[in-house]
C-alpha positions in Angstrom: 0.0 0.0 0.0 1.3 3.5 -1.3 2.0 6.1 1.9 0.0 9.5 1.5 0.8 11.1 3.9 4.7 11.1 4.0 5.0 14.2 1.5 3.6 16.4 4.5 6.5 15.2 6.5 9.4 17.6 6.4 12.0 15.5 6.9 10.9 12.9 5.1 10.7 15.5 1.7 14.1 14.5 0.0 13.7 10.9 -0.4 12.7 10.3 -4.1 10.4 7.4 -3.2 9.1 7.3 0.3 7.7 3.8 0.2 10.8 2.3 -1.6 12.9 3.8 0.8 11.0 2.3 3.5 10.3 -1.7 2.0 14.3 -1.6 1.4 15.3 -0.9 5.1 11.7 -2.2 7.1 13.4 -4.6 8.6 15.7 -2.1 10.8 13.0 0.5 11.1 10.9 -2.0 12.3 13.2 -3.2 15.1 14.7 1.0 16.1 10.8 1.8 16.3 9.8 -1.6 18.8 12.7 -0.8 20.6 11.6 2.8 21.3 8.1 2.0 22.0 9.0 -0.6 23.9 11.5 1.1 25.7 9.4 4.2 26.5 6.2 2.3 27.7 8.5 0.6 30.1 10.1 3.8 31.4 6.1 5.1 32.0 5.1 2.1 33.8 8.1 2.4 36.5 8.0 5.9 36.9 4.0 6.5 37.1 2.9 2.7 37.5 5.0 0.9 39.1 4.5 -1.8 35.9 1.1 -1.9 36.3 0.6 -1.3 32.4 -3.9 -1.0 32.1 -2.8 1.8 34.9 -0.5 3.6 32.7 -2.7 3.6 29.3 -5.4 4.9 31.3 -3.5 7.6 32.7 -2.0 8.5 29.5 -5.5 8.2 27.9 -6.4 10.9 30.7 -3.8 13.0 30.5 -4.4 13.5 26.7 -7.8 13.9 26.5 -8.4 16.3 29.3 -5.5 18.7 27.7 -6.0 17.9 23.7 -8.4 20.9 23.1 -5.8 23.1 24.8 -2.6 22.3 22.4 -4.5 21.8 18.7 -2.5 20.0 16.3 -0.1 22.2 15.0 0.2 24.5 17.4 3.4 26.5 18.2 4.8 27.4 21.6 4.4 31.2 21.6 0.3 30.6 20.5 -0.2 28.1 23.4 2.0 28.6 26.3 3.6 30.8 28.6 7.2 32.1 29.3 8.2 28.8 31.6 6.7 26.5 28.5 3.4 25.7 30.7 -0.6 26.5 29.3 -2.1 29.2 31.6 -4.0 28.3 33.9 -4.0 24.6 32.5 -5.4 23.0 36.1 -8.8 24.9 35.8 -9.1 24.8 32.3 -8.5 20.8 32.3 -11.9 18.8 30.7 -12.7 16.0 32.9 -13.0 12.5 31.4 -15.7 10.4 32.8 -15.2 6.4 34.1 -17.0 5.2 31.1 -15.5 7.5 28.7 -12.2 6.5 29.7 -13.5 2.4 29.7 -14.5 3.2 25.7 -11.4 5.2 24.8 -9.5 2.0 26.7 -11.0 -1.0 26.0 -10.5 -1.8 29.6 -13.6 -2.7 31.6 -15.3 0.1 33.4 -15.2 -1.7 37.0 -11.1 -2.1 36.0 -11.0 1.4 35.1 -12.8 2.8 38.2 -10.3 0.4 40.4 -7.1 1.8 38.6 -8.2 4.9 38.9 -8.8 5.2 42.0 -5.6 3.4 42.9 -4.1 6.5 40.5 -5.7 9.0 42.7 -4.2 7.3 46.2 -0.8 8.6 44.4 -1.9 11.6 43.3 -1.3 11.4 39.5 -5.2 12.6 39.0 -7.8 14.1 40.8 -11.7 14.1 40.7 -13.2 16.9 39.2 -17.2 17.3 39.1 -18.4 14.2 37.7 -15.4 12.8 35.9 -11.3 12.9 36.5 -8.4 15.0 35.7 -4.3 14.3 36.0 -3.1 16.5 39.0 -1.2 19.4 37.5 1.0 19.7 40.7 2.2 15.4 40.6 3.2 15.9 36.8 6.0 18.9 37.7 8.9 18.2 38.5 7.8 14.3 38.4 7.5 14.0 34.2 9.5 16.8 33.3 12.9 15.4 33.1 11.3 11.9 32.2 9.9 14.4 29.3 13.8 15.7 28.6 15.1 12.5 28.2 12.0 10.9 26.1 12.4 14.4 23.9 16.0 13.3 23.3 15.3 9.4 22.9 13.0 10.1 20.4 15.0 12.5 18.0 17.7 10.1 18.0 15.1 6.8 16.8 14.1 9.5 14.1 17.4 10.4 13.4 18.2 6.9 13.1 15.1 5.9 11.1 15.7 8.9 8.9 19.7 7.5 8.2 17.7 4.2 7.4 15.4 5.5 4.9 18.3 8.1 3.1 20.6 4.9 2.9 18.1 2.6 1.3 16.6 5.5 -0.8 20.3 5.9 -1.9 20.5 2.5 -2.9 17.0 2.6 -4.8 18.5 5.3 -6.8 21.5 3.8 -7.6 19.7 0.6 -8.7 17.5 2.8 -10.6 20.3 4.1 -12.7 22.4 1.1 -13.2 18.9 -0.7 -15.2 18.2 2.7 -16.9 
């Protein structure tokens, strides 16, 4: 299947054929990108979780969802935040998610949901607010924000690494390309 998306991606511009590029090196894209995922969920569950990985999504779930209409895709610092890189007044303008919202977004059963929770509340990571529940601003700095630093810098570095991968093997298309032609 032809990528149609890729063209919007920056970065991703100078390669003369995109999906070429990426069936001639998926097999070490494949294993940089696992390894990041895999290596970032596990961070998350030790810091926030301790491994407890139904906890984690729905926190992450909740975290999103109750800040997505305050940071619109494609938004720029400067039109979003404040001078210390933080959305004014982000705690009160937070939208509460609901038990069963959250159990939809999940997939996780709504008594499982209410349990973690709650169990997510006894440590402070979020908060009830009204009739549904919202991350605690306060638990999230200082707590995520080097985690954040060092995620920031893990993931340039798989891009940067998946980017090498896709200028190598576009290299090589192109070179194939012109010894047949």
């Amino acid at each position: 299947m032809k990528s149609m998306h890729h063209h919007r991606v920056a970065s991703l511009r100078d390669l003369a054929d995109f999906d070429a590029a990426f069936d001639g090196a998926f097999s070490l894209i494949a294993f940089v990108l696992n390894r990041h995922i895999v290596d970032h969920m596990l961070r998350s569950a030790r810091l926030l979780t301790d491994g407890d990985y139904e906890r984690l999504v729905i926190w992450a779930v909740l975290a999103h969802q109750n800040a997505a209409h305050l940071m619109p895709p494609g938004s720029v610092p400067a039109a979003v935040l404040n001078e210390q890189g933080r959305v004014p007044d982000a705690e009160t303008r937070l939208r509460p998610l609901r038990l069963r919202d959250l159990a939809a977004i999940t997939g996780i059963p709504r008594e499982t949901v209410r349990r973690k929770v709650e169990r997510l509340a006894e440590q402070r990571w979020v908060r009830r607010e009204g009739e549904g529940w919202v991350v605690s601003v306060d638990r999230v700095d200082p707590d995520l924000r080097e985690f954040s630093r060092e995620s920031t810098w893990r993931l340039m570095a798989v891009a940067d690494e998946i980017k090498a991968a896709l200028s190598s093997a576009d290299q090589a298309g192109r070179a194939r390309q012109q010894r047949s032609a």
